[in-house]
C-alpha angles and dihedrals in degrees: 000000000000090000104074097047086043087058090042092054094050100052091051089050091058084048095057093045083059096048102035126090120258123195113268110247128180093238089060117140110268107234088250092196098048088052079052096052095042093048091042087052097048096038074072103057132078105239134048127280149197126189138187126180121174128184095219081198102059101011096239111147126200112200134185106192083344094163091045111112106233127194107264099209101172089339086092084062077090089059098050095047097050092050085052093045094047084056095058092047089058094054092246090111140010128215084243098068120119118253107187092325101324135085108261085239087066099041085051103054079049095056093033098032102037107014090245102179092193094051098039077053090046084054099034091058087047081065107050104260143291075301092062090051088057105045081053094054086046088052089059097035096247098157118177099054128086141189130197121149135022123260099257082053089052095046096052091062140077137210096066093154089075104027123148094187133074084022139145134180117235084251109048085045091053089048086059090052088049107055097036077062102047088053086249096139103005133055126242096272099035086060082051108057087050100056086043091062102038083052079063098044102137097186103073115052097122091053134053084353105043093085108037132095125289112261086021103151106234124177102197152176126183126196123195137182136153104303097359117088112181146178132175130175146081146321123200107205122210100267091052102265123142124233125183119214132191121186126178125180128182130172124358123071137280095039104167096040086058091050086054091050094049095050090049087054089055099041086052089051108057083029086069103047094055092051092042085045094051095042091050083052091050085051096054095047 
C-alpha cells in the first residue's frame, strides 16, 4: 500500500522542482530555443540588435549579439540613478538634497520617469561625473558598460552608429539589472523608489510594453538617438516570475515595432513554460 503514495511523492516532487524557484547562477543553461526564435526575428529585420533576456528565478539567460557593445543613449539613466541611490543608502546623501533648487527625488523622476537630460546632468555633476558612474560599475564588477560624457556632450556629437564610446553590451546591461533587483548593490527601499520610477517611464510605450498584455507589469527605460533606438527593464509574468530584458537597436527601419516584437516573443516564452510546468505537474497528481 506504501508504493503508490511513494510514487506519488517523487513525481511532485519533480513537479515542484519545476515550479519552485532556484538561485540564479551565472552558469545557468541559456533557453536555446528562445535564442532561435529571437535570431530568427531579427535576421528578418533591416538594422542591428542586441538582445538580452534573464529568468531572475533560475538565472538562465537567452542572448542575440550579447557580447556586442551597443550605443546607451538614456539607458545609462539606470546607472546614474542607482549610483545616486547607493549613496543614499550609505548615509553620504538623502533623496531630499537639493540639486540646482529641487529635491534629488524629484530630479530623478524627471530623468527615470520622463528622460529629462538637464536634470539626469544636474544629477550627474552632484555625483561627481561620467567618472563617478564608472568607478561605481567597477565597484560592483559590472564590466561591459562604459561611460564616458555627459548627455549634453553626447548629444553634441555625431556619429553615434558607430560609437565606441557611452556603450554597453546586452550582457553587461542585463547583469546591471540583475544585480539592482537581487539587492547586490541597493537596499530594499532604494530598489524600491527606482522601480517605482521606471513603472512610470512615459517615453517607451511603443517599445518593451506596446504588445503585452494588458496589465502586464513592465519597469522600463528607453534610450534614443539618431539611428539607436533602445529599451531595458523588467517583465512580470503572469505567475509572478521577473524577467529582465535588454534590447539595443541601431540602423534599419521600424526600430521600436521590432523591440515590441522581441519582447512579445519573450514574454510568450516564459508565458509557455509555466504553463507547460504547471500542466506536467497536473499530469503527475
Amino acid at each position: 500500500m506504501r508504493a503508490p503514495r511513494l510514487s506519488c511523492l517523487f513525481f511532485s516532487s519533480i513537479a515542484a522542482s519545476i515550479l519552485v524557484a532556484t538561485p540564479a547562477t551565472a552558469d545557468s543553461i541559456a533557453p536555446t530555443g528562445l535564442e532561435r526564435v529571437l535570431s530568427l526575428l531579427v535576421a528578418e529585420r533591416s538594422g542591428d540588435y542586441g538582445i538580452a533576456a534573464l529568468d531572475l528565478r533560475d538565472g538562465s539567460t537567452a542572448s542575440v549579439r550579447g557580447d556586442t557593445p551597443f550605443p546607451m543613449a538614456s539607458t545609462v539613466k539606470i546607472a546614474i540613478a542607482a549610483a545616486y541611490l547607493a549613496d543614499v543608502d550609505q548615509g553620504r546623501r538623502t533623496l531630499g538634497d537639493m540639486i540646482v533648487g529641487r529635491p534629488a527625488a524629484k530630479v530623478m523622476e524627471l530623468m527615470i520617469v520622463h528622460s529629462d537630460n538637464q536634470a539626469t546632468d544636474q544629477l550627474l555633476a552632484a555625483l561627481g561625473g561620467p567618472v563617478a558612474i564608472q568607478q561605481w560599475l567597477s565597484s560592483h564588477r559590472i564590466t561591459g558598460i562604459r561611460m564616458d560624457r555627459t548627455i549634453a556632450q553626447l548629444l553634441r556629437e555625431r556619429g553615434h552608429l558607430a560609437d565606441s564610446k557611452d556603450v554597453a553590451t546586452p550582457i553587461a546591461m542585463v547583469t546591471l539589472l540583475n544585480k539592482l533587483d537581487n539587492g547586490t548593490v541597493l537596499a530594499a527601499q532604494s530598489r524600491q523608489f527606482l522601480l517605482e520610477l521606471m513603472s512610470r517611464c512615459q517615453t517607451g510605450t511603443r517599445r518593451i510594453r506596446a504588445l503585452l498584455p494588458a496589465g502586464t507589469r513592465v519597469e522600463d527605460k528607453t534610450g534614443t538617438l539618431d539611428g539607436i533606438t533602445n529599451d531595458v527593464g523588467f517583465i512580470t509574468m503572469p505567475d509572478g516570475r521577473r524577467v529582465a530584458i535588454v534590447v539595443f537597436a541601431r540602423g534599419g527601419r521600424d526600430r521600436q515595432p521590432v523591440i515590441a516584437e522581441v519582447s512579445r516573443a519573450i514574454y510568450d516564452y516564459f508565458a509557455d513554460s509555466a504553463r507547460n510546468a504547471l500542466a506536467l505537474f497536473m499530469q503527475m497528481r
